[in-house]
C-alpha positions as CSV (number, residue, x, y, z in Angstrom):
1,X,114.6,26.2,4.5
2,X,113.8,29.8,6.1
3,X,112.8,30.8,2.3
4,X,110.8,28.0,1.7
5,X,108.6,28.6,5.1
6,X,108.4,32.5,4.0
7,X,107.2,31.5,0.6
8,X,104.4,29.3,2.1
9,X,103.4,31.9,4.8
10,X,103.1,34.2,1.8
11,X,101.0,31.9,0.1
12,X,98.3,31.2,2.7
13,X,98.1,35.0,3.4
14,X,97.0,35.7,-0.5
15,X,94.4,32.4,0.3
16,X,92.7,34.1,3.1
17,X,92.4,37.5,1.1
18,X,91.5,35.6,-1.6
19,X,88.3,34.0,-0.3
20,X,86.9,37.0,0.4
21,X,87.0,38.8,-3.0
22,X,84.4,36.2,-4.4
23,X,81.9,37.2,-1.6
24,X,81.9,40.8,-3.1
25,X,78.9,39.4,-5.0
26,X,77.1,37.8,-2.7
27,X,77.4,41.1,0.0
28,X,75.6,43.5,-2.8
29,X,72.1,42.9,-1.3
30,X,73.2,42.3,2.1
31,X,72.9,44.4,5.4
32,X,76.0,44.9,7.6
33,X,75.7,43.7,10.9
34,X,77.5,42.7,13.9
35,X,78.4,39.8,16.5
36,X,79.6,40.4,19.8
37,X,81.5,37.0,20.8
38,X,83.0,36.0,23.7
39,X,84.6,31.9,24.3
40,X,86.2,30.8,27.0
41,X,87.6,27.6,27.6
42,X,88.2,26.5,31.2
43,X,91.4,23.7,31.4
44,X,90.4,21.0,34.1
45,X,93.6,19.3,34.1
46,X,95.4,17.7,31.2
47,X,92.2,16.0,30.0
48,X,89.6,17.5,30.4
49,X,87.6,21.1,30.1
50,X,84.6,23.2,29.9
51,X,83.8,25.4,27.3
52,X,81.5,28.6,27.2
53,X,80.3,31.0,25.2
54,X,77.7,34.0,24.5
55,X,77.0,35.7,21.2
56,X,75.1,38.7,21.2
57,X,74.2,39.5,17.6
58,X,72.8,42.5,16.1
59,X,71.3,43.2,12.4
60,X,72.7,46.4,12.9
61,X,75.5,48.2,14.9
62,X,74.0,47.4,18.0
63,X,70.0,47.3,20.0
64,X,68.5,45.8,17.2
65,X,69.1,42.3,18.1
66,X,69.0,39.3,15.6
67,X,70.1,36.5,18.3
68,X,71.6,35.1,21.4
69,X,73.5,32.4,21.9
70,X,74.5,30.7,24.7
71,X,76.8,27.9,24.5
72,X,78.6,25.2,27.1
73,X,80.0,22.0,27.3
74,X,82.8,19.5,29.0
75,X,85.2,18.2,26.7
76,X,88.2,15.6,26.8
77,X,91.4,15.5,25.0
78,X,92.4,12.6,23.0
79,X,95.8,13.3,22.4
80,X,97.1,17.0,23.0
81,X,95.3,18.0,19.4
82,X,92.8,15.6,19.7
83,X,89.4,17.0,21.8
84,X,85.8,15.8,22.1
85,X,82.9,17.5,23.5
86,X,79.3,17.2,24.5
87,X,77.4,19.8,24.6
88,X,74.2,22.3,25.0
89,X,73.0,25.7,23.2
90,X,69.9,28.2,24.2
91,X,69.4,30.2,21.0
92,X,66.9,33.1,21.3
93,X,66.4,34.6,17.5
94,X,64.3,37.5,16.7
95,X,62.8,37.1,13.4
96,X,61.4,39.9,10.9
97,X,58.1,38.4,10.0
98,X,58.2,39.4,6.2
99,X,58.8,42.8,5.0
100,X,57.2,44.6,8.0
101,X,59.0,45.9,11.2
102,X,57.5,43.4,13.6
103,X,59.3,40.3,14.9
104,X,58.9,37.0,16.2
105,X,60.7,35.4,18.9
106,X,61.9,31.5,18.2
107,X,63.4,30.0,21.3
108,X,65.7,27.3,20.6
109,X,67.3,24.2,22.7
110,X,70.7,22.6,21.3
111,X,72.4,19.3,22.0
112,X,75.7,18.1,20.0
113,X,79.0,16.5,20.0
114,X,81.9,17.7,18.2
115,X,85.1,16.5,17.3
116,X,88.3,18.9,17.0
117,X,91.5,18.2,15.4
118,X,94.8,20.6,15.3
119,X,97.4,20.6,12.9
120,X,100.4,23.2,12.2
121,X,102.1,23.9,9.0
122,X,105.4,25.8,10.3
123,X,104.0,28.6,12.5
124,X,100.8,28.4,10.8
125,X,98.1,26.4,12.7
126,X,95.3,25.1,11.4
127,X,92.3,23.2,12.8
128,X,89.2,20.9,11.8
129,X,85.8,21.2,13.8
130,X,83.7,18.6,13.0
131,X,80.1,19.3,15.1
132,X,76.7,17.3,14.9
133,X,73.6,19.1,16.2
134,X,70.2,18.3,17.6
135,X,68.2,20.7,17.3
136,X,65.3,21.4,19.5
137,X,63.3,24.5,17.0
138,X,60.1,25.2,19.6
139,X,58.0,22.4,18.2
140,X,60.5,21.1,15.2
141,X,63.3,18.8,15.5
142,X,66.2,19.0,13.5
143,X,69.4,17.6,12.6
144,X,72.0,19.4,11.5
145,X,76.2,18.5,10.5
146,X,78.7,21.4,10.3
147,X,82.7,21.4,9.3
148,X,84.5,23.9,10.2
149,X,88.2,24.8,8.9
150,X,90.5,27.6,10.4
151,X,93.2,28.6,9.9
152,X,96.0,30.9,12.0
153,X,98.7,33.2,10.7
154,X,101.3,34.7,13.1
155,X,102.8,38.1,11.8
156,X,106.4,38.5,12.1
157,X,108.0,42.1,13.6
158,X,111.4,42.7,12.2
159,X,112.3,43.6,15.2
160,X,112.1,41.5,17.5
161,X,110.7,38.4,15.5
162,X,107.1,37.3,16.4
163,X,104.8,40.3,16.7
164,X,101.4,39.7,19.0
165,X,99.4,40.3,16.1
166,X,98.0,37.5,13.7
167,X,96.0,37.0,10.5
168,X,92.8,34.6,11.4
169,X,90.1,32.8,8.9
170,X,87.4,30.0,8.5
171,X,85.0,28.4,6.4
172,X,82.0,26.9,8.3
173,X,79.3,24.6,6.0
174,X,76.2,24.0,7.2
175,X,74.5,20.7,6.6
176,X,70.5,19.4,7.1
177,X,69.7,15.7,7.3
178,X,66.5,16.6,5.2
179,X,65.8,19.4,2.6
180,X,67.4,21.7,1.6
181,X,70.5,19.6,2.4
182,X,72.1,23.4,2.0
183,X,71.5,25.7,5.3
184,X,74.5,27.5,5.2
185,X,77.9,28.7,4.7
186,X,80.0,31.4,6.4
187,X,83.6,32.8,5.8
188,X,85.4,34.7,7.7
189,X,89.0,36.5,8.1
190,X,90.0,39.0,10.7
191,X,92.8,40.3,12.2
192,X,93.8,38.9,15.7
193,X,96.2,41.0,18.6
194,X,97.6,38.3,21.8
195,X,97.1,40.4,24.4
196,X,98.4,37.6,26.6
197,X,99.4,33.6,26.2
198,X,95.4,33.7,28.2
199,X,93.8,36.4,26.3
200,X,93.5,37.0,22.7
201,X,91.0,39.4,20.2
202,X,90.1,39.3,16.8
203,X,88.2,41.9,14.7
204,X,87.0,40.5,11.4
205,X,84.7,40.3,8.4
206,X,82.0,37.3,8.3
207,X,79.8,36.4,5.1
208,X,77.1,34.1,5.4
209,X,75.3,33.0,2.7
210,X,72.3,30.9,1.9
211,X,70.8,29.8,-1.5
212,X,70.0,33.0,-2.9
213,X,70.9,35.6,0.1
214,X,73.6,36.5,2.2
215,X,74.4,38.9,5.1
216,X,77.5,40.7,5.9
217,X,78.6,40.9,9.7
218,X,81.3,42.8,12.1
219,X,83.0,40.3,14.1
220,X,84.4,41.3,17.5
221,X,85.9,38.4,19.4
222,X,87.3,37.6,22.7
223,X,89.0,34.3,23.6
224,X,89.7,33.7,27.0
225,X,91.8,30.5,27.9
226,X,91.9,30.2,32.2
């Protein structure tokens, strides 16, 4: 049974490696950016919680901002790995107008609900985001679905067993309600250290791709749980 388990941890580890090699490709023509991310989630009681979140991202290292995202919301929990949420998003992006070095400023107002679901495979845990969007674009309206899948690896320490470090990656596809039906698609895998059972960090490598471009991103994350 212990084999078994050690085979399948093995095998998801080569899956999360492996979707990255494809995106090789994709990152030839891309810039390398980065996202500073911090989510909290604030536990109510047994039911319910808020969520927040900011994410400061940058086309570059950092100081050459691309956008700012500011997310909240109360959600309630079905079951124990069972959660909804309604919430709100104020997006600020900064635009490049063409090829030139002058941008424009699009402010944006968010509404959605999402629907959460949490599964584990031994010590692997996985989980299914399901979120529905409208989207407030200053004088468009938009609707947008997303799917989001995760997935979480714990690293074992000979020593003594679980070590506080863990393998992390996603897939997110973005979905219009009018053309093109394709927005987006992003995936992701990082390395993640438990600093407590409250606090945890990842540092990771995002690609998201559209049609016919993509860009490359530096994740740093920060989950708080309080």
């Amino acid at each position: 049974m212990k084999r078994a388990s050690t085979n399948l941890k093995s095998k998801i580890i080569l899956l999360v490696f492996a979707l990255t090699i494809p995106l090789i490709g994709f990152s030839q023509d891309s810039n390398l950016g980065n996202w500073l991310i911090y989510i909290g989630n604030k536990k109510l009681n047994s039911k319910w919680n808020i969520h927040n979140e900011v994410q400061y991202r940058n086309y570059n290292a950092v100081g050459d901002l691309e956008q700012l995202l500011l997310r909240t919301g109360v959600g309630y929990n079905i079951t124990e790995k069972n959660n909804i949420l309604l919430g709100y998003g104020y997006i600020l992006s900064e635009n490049y107008v063409g090829n030139t070095d002058d941008k424009a400023s699009v402010n944006e107002h968010r509404i959605f609900q999402q629907y959460t679901t949490k599964q584990s495979i031994g010590k692997v845990k996985l989980s299914h985001r399901y979120r529905f969007e409208q989207r407030f674009v200053e004088e468009d309206f938009k609707l947008r679905f997303r799917y989001f899948l995760s997935l979480n690896v714990p690293l074992k320490n000979n020593e003594s067993g679980e070590s506080p470090f863990y393998l992390s990656a996603y897939n997110e596809i973005f979905l219009n309600s009018k053309s093109s039906i394709f927005d987006r698609n992003r995936v992701y895998a990082g390395l993640g250290y438990n600093v407590n059972k409250n606090v945890r960090i990842e540092l990771g490598y995002m690609n998201q791709f559209f049609e016919t471009t993509s860009r490359d991103q530096l994740n740093l994350i920060t989950f708080v749980t309080f």
